[in-house]
C-alpha positions as CSV (number, residue, x, y, z in Angstrom):
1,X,21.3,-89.4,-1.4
2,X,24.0,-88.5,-3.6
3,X,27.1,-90.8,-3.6
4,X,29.7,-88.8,-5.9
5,X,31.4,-85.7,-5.4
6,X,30.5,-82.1,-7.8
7,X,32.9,-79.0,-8.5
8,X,32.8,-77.3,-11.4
9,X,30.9,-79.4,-13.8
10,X,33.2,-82.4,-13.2
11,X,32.0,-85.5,-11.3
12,X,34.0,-87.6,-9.2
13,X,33.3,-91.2,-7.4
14,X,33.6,-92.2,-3.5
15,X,34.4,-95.4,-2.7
16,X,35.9,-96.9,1.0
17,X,38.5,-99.2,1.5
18,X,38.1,-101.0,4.9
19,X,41.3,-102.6,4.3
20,X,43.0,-99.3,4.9
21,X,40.6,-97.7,6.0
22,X,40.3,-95.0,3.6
23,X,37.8,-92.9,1.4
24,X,38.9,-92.6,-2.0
25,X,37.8,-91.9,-5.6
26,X,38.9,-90.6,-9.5
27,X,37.6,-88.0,-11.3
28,X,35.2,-89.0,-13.9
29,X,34.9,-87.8,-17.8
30,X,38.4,-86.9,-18.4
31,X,41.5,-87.9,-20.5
32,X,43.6,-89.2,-17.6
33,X,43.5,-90.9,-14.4
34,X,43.2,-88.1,-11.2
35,X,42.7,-89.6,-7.7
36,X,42.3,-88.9,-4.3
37,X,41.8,-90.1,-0.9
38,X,41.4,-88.8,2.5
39,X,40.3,-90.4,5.6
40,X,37.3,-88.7,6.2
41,X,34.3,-87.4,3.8
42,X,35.2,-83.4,4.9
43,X,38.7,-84.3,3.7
44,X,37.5,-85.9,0.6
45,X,35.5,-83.1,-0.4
46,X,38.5,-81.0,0.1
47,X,41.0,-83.7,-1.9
48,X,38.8,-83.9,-4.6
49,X,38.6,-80.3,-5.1
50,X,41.7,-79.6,-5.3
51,X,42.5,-82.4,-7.3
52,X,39.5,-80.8,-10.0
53,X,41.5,-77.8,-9.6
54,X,45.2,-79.2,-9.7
55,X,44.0,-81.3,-13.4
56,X,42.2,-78.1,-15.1
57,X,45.2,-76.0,-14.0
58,X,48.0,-78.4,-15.2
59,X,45.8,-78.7,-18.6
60,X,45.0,-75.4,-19.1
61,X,49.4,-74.8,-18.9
62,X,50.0,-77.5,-20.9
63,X,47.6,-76.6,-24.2
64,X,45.2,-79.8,-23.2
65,X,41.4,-80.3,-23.4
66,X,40.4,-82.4,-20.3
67,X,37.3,-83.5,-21.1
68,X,37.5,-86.9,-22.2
69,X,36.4,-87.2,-26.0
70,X,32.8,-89.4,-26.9
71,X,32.7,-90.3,-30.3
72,X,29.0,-90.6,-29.7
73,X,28.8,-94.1,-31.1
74,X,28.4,-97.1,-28.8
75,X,27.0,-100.8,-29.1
76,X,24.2,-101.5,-26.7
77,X,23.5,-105.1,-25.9
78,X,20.0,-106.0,-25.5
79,X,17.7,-109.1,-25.6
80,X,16.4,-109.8,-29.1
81,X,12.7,-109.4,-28.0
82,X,13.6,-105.8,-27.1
83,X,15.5,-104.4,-30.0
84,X,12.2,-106.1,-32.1
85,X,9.8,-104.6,-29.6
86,X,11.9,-100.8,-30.2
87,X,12.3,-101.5,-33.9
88,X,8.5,-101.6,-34.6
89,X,8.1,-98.8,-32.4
90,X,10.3,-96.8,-33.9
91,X,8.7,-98.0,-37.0
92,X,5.1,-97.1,-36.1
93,X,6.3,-94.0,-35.6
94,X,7.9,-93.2,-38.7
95,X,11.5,-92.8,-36.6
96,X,14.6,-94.2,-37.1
97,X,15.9,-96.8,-33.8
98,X,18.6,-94.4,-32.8
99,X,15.7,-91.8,-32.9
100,X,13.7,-93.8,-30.6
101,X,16.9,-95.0,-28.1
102,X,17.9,-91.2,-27.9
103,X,14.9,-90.1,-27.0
104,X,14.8,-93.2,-24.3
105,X,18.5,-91.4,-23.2
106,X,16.8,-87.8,-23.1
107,X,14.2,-89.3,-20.8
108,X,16.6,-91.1,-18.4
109,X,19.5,-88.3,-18.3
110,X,16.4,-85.9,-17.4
111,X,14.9,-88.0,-15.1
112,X,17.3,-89.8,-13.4
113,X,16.7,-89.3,-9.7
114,X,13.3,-91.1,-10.4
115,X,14.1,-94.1,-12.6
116,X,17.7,-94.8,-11.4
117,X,16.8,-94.0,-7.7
């Protein structure tokens, strides 16, 4: 079951507010905040499709890239017995850590459904 909204390689999040009674979400990945809401998930479909559409259109008139930009440089937080544990893998296998953790990243990002899930 997929909980987030797809159009045109952008991804965007559903969330409900039972105080107003409302589906809602933002578009994820890009440079600026874009919302919608609608009260129910046919609606929201709709609303955030347009709203995907509405963003690339105002950036595409304006000159702007709206994919948000990753460096591609992050600090992970993990237990000290891990990072020792990936260090002398990484070291038994003549690879660098950032080797090791990217390859870790390959494996999740293609097999998500099954380790996330």
């Amino acid at each position: 079951m997929e909980n987030y909204l797809k159009h045109k390689n952008y991804i965007g999040s559903v969330e409900f507010s039972a105080e107003d009674d409302i589906l809602f979400g933002k578009i994820i990945g890009i440079n600026d905040l874009v919302t919608y809401e609608a009260a129910s998930v046919k609606e929201l479909k709709k609303s955030f499709i347009e709203a995907v559409d509405d963003y690339l259109e105002t950036c595409k008139s304006i000159g702007k890239n709206p994919d948000k930009f990753f460096k591609g440089v992050f600090n992970v937080r993990t237990p000290n017995t891990v990072h020792r544990r990936l260090a002398i893998l990484a070291e038994k296998n003549k690879m660098k850590l950032n080797e090791v953790v990217n390859k870790a990243f390959d494996f999740l990002i293609n097999n998500e459904d099954q380790v996330l899930n």
